[in-house]
C-alpha positions as CSV (number, residue, x, y, z in Angstrom):
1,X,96.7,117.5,110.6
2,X,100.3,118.0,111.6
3,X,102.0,121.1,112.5
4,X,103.5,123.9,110.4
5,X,106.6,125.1,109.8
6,X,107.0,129.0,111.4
7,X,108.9,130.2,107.9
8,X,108.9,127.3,105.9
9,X,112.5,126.8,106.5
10,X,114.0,123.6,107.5
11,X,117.6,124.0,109.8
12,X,120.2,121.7,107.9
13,X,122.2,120.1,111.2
14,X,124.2,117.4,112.3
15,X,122.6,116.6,115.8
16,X,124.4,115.3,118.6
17,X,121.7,114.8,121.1
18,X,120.0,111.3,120.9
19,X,116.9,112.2,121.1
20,X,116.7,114.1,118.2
21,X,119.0,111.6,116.4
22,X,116.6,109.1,116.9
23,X,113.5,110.8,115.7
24,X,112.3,109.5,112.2
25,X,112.9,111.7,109.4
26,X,109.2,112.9,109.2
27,X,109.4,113.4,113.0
28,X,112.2,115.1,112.6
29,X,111.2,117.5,109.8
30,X,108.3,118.2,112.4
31,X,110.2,119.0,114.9
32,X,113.2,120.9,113.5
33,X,112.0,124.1,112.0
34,X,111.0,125.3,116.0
35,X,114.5,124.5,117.1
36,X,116.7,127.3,117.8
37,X,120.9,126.6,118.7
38,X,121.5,128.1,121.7
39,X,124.8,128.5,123.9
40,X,124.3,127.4,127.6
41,X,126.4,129.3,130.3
42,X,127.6,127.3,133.3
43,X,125.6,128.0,136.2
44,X,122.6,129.2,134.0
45,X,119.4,128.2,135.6
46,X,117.2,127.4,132.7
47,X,114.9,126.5,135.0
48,X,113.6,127.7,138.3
49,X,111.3,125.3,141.0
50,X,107.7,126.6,140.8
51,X,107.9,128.9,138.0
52,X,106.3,127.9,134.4
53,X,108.4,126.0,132.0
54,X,108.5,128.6,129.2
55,X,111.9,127.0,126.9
56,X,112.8,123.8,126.2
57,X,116.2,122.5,125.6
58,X,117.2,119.5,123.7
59,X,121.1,119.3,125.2
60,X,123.8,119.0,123.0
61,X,127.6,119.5,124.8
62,X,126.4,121.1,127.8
63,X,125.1,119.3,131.3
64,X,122.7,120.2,133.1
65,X,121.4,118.8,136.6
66,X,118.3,118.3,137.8
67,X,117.9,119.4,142.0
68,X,115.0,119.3,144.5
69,X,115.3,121.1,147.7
70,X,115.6,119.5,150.9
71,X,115.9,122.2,153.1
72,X,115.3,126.1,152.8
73,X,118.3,127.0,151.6
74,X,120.3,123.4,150.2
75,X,119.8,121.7,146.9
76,X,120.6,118.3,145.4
77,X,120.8,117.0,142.4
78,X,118.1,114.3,141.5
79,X,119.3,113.6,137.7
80,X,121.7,114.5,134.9
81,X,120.7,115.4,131.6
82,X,123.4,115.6,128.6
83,X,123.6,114.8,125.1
84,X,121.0,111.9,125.8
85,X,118.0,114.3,126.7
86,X,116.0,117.2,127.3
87,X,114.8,118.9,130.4
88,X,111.0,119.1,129.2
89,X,109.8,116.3,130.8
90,X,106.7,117.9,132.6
91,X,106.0,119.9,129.5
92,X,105.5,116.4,127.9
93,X,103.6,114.9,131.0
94,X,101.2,118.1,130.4
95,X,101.9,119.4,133.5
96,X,101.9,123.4,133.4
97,X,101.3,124.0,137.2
98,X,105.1,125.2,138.0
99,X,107.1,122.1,138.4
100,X,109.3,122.2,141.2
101,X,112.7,121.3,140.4
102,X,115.3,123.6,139.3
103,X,117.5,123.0,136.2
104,X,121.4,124.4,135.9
105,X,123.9,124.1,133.8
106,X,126.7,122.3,135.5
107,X,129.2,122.3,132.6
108,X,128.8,124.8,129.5
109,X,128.0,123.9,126.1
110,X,125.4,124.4,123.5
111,X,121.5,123.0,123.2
112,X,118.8,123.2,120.8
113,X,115.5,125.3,122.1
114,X,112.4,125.2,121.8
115,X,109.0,126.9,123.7
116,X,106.5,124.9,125.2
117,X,103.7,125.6,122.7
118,X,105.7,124.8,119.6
119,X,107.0,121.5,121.8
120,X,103.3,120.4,122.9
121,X,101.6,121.3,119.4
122,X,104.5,118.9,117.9
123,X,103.4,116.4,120.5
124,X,99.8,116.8,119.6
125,X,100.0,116.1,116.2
126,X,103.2,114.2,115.7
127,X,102.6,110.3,117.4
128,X,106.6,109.6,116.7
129,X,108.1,112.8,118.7
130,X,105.6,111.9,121.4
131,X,106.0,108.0,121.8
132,X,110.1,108.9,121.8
133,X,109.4,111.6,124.6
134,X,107.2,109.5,126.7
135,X,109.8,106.7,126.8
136,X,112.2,109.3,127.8
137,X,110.0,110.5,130.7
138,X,109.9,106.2,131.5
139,X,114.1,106.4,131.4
140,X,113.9,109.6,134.1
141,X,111.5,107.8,136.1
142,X,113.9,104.8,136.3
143,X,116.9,107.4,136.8
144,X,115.6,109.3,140.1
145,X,114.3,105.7,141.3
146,X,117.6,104.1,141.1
147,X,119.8,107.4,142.3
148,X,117.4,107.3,145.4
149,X,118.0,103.5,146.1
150,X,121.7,104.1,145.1
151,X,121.7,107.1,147.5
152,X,120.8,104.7,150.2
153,X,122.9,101.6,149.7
154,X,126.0,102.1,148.2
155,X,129.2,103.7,149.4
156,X,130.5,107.4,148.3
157,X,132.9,105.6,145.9
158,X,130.8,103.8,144.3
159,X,128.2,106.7,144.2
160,X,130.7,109.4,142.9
161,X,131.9,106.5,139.9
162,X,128.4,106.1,138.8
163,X,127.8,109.7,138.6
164,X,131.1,110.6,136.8
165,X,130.0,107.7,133.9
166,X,126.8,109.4,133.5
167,X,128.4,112.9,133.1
168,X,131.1,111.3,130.6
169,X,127.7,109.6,129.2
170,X,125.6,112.6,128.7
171,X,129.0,114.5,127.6
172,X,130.2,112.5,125.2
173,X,133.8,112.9,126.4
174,X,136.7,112.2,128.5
175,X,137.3,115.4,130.4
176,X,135.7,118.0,131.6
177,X,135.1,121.1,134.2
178,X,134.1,119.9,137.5
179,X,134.7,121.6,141.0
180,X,134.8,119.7,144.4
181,X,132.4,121.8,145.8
182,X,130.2,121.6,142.6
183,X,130.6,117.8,143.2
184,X,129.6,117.8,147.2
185,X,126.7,119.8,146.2
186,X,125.6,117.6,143.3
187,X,125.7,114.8,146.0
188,X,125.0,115.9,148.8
189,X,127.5,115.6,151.2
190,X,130.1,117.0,152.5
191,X,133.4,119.1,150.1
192,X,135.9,117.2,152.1
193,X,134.2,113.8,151.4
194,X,134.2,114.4,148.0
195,X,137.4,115.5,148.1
196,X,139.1,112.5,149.9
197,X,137.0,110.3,147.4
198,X,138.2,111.7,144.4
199,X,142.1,111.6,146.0
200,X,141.4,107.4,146.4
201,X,140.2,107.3,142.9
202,X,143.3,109.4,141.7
203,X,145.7,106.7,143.9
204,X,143.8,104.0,142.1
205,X,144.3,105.8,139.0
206,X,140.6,105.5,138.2
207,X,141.0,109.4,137.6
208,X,143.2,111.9,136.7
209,X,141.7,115.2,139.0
210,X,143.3,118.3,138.2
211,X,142.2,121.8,139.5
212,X,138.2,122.8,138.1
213,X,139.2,119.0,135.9
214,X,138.3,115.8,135.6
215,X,139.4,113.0,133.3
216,X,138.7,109.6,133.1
217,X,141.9,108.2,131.1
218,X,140.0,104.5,131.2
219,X,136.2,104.2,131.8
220,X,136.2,100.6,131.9
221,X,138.0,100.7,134.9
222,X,136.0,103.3,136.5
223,X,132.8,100.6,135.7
224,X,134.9,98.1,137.6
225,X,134.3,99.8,141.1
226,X,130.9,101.7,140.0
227,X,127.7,100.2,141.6
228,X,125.3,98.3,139.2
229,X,123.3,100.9,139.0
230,X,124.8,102.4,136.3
231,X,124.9,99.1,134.4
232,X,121.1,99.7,134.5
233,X,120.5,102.9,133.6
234,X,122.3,102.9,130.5
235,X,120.7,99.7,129.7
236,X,117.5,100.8,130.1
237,X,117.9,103.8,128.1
238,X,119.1,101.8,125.3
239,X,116.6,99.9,125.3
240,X,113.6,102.5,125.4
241,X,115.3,105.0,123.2
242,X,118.1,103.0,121.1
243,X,121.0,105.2,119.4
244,X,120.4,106.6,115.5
245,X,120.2,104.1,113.2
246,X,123.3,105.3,111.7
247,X,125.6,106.0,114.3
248,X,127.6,103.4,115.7
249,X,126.7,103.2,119.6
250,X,129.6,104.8,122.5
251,X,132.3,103.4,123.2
252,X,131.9,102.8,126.9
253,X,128.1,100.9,126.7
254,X,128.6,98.3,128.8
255,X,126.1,95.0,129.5
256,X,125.4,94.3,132.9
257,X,128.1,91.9,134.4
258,X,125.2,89.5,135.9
259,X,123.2,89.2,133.1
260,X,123.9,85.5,132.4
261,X,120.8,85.5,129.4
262,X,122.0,84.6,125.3
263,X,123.0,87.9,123.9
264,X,121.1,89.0,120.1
């Protein structure tokens, strides 16, 4: 038995988050007709902690972060989500007791929606859309765990580079809108740390930081003083998820500089 169409009526798009592009076309074609293209507003909450995940979103040009609290009244960002994901994991985990985390858009930009029955009745009947979303709830898991070692070993620098890549990552771009205070808060520390960070990274010319803008005029030098960790992350996302078949992968996927074993 697999799942029916609402109307019958397939959407005919181009998709830009990996996810989707990696779906098989008959996981696809059961995924696509519940899908609904959707504009994200910067500082939307999509989703707030302990409240039932009602929509979905498969992100397209937006990001959206991920935060826990760790006080009454502060916030910090546990992981990103761009083009490469979707901020359902508990749907997909099954749990509908009110997850705690909140989910904001940090930059604005467009997803795909879709509600949590028409998601879990996909995943019921369709094994492809649920074996892609599992391993996506493995890459998270791998995310937070390395953010939180990262967190505790590595310098603000290096901290700040790796989080920049992942935003460009999950962005698919260059450039984009990004506050120092939306920065400190992301982190967790302090506006004026971020600040003076961001001014080193601008001397090295690792950056070019204009006001509410980022851009990154040459990633691979940014990678140069970014911990390993994100040499990890993206690795392991590639190889859970992989990139669509027919799309050559981005430009900036690079191998981890220690990994001494025979390349395929």
């Amino acid at each position: 038995m697999t799942a029916s169409p609402p109307d019958g009526q397939m959407l005919k798009a181009t998709y830009r988050n990996r996810l989707l592009q990696c779906l098989s076309p008959r996981s696809l074609a059961a995924i696509e007709p519940y899908l609904e293209r959707v504009e994200l507003k910067a500082r939307q909450t999509i989703h707030q902690s302990r409240t039932s995940m009602e929509a979905i979103y498969f992100i397209e040009t937006a990001l959206v972060s991920v935060s826990t609290r760790v006080a009454p009244t502060k916030w910090v960002e546990v992981w990103l989500i761009g083009s490469e994901g979707m901020t359902g994991v508990p749907v997909v985990l099954g749990d509908d007791d009110n997850p705690p985390f909140r989910r904001t858009v940090q930059v604005a930009g467009h997803a795909y929606r879709i509600s949590r029955s028409d998601l879990r009745n996909v995943i019921q009947h369709q094994q492809g859309v649920r074996s892609l979303l599992l391993k996506y709830a493995q890459v998270v898991l791998l995310q937070t765990s390395q953010s939180g070692a990262c967190d505790s070993h590595h310098s603000l620098k290096e901290r700040l580079s790796r989080w920049l890549l992942l935003a460009r990552d999950g962005m698919e771009r260059n450039e984009f809108p990004m506050t120092h205070q939306m920065l400190a808060r992301l982190l967790g520390v302090r506006r004026a740390s971020v600040t003076d960070c961001l001014n080193v990274l601008a001397t090295e010319k690792m950056i070019e930081n204009e006001r509410g803008l980022i851009r990154i005029p040459d990633p691979a030098a940014l990678h140069a003083v970014s911990c390993d960790c994100y040499n990890l992350i993206r690795r392991e996302y590639d190889r859970l998820i992989g990139s669509h078949r027919d799309a050559p992968p981005p430009t900036d996927l690079f191998s981890d500089p220690h990994d001494t074993s025979p390349s395929r």
